[in-house]
N, CA and C atoms as an extended XYZ file, in Angstrom:
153
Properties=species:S:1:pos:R:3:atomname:S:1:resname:S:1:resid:I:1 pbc="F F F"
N       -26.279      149.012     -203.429 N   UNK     1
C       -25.997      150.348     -202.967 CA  UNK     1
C       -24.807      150.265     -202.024 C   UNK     1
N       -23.915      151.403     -202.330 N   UNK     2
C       -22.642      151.169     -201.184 CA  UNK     2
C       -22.684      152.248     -200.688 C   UNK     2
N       -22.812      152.190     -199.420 N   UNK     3
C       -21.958      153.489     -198.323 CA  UNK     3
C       -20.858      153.202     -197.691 C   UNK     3
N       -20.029      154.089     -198.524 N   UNK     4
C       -18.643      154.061     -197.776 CA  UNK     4
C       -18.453      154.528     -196.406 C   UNK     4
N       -19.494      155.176     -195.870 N   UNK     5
C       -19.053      155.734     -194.928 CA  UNK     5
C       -19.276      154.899     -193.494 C   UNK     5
N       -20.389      154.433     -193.908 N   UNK     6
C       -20.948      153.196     -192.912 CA  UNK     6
C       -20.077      151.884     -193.697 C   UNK     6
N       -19.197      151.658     -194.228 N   UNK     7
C       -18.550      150.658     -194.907 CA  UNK     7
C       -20.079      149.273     -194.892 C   UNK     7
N       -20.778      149.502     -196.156 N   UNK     8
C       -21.846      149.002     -196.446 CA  UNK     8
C       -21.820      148.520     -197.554 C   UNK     8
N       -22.327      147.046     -198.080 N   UNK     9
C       -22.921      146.937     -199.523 CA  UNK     9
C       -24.553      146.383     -199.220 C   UNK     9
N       -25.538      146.757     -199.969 N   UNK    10
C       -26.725      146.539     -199.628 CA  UNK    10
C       -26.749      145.905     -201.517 C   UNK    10
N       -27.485      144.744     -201.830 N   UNK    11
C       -28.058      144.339     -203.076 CA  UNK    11
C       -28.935      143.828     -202.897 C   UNK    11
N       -29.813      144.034     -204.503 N   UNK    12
C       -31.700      144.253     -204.709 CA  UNK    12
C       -31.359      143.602     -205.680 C   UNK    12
N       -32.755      143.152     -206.074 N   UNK    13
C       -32.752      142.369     -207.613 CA  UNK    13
C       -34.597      142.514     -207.838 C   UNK    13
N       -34.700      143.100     -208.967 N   UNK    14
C       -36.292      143.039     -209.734 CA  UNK    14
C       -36.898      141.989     -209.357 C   UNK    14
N       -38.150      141.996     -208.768 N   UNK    15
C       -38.633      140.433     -208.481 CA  UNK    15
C       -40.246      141.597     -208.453 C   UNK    15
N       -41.376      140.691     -209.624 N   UNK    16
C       -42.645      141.331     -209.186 CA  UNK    16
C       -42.738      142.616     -209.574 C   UNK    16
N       -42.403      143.266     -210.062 N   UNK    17
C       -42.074      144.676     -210.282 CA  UNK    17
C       -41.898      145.496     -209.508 C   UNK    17
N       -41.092      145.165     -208.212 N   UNK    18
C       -40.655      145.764     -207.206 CA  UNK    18
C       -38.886      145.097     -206.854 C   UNK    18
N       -38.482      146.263     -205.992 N   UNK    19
C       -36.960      145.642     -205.311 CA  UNK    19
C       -37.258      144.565     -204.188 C   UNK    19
N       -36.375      144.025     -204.263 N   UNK    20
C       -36.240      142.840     -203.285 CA  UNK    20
C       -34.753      142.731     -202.343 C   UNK    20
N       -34.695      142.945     -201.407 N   UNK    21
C       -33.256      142.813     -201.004 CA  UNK    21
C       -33.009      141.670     -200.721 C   UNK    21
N       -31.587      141.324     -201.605 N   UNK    22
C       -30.883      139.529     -201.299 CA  UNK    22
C       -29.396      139.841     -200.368 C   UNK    22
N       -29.170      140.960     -200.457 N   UNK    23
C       -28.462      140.780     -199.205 CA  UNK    23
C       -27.924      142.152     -198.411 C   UNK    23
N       -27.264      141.756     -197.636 N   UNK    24
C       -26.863      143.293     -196.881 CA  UNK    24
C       -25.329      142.948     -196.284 C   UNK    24
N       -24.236      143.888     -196.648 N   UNK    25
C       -23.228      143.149     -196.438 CA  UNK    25
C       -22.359      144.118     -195.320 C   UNK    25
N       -21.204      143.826     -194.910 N   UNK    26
C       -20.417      145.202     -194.250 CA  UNK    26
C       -18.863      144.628     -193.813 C   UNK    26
N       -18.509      145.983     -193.799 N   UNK    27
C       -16.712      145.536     -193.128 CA  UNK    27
C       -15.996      145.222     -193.869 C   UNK    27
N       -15.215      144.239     -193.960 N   UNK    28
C       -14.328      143.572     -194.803 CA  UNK    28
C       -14.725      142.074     -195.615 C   UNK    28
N       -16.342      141.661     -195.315 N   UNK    29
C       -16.430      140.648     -196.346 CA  UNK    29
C       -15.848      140.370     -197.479 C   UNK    29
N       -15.898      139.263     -197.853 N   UNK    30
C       -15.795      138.900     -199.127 CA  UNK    30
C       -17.785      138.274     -199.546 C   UNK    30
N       -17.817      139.103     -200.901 N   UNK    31
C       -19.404      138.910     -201.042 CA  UNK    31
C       -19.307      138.688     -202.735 C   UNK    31
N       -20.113      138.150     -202.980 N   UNK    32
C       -20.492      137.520     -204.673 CA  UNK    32
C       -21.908      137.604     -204.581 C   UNK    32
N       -22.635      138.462     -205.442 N   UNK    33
C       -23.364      138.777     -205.822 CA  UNK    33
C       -24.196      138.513     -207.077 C   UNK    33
N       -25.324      138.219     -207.283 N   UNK    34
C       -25.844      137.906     -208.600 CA  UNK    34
C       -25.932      139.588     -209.254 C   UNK    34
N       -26.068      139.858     -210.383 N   UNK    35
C       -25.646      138.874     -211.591 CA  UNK    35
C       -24.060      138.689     -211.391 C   UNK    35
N       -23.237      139.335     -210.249 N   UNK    36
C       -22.081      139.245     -211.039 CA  UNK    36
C       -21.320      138.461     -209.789 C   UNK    36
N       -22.033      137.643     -209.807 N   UNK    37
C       -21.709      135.927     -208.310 CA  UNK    37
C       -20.310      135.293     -208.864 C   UNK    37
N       -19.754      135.287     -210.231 N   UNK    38
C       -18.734      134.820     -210.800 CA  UNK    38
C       -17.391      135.660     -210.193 C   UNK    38
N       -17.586      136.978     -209.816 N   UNK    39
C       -16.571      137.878     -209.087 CA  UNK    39
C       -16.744      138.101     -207.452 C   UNK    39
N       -15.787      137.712     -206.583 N   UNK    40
C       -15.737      137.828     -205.275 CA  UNK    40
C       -15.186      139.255     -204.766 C   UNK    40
N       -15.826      140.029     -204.207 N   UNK    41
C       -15.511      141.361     -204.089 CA  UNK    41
C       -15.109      141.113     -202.410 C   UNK    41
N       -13.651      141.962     -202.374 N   UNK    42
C       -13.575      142.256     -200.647 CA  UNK    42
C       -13.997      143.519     -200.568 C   UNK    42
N       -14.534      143.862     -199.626 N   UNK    43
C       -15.664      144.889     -199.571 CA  UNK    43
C       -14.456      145.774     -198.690 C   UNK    43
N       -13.422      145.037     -197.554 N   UNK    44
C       -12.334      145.850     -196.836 CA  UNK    44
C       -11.691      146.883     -198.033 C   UNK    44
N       -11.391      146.375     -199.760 N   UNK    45
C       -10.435      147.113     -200.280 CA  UNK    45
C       -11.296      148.303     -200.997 C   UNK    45
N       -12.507      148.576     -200.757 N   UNK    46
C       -13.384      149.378     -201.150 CA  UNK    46
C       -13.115      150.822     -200.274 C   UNK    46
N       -12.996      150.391     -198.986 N   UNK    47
C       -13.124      151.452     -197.922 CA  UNK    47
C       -11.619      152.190     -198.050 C   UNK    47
N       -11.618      153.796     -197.986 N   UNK    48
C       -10.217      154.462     -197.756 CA  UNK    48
C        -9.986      154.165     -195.918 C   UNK    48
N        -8.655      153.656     -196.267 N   UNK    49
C        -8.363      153.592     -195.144 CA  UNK    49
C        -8.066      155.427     -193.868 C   UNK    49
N        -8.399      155.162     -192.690 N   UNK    50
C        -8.827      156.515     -192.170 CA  UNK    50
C        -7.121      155.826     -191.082 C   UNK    50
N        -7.016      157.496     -190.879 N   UNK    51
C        -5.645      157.718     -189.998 CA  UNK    51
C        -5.974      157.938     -188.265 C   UNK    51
């Protein structure tokens, strides 16, 4: 889940037949994520920059 506004990434993954959170991210990380851990996302170029 992303909130841009709180510059946030929050990720879950099915475990048990419930969500599980594996991580909680913010700011300008760089974060890799399962399933898609092969791509490094900067989470800074997500956010519009504010004036």
């Amino acid at each position: 889940m992303v909130d841009p506004l709180a510059h946030t990434l929050e990720a879950y993954a099915l475990e048990d037949g419930g969500w599980k959170e594996i991580g909680r991210f913010a700011g300008a990380a760089s974060v890799s994520v399962a399933p898609f851990d092969a791509v490094a996302i900067n989470l800074g170029d997500l956010w519009a920059a504010t004036a």
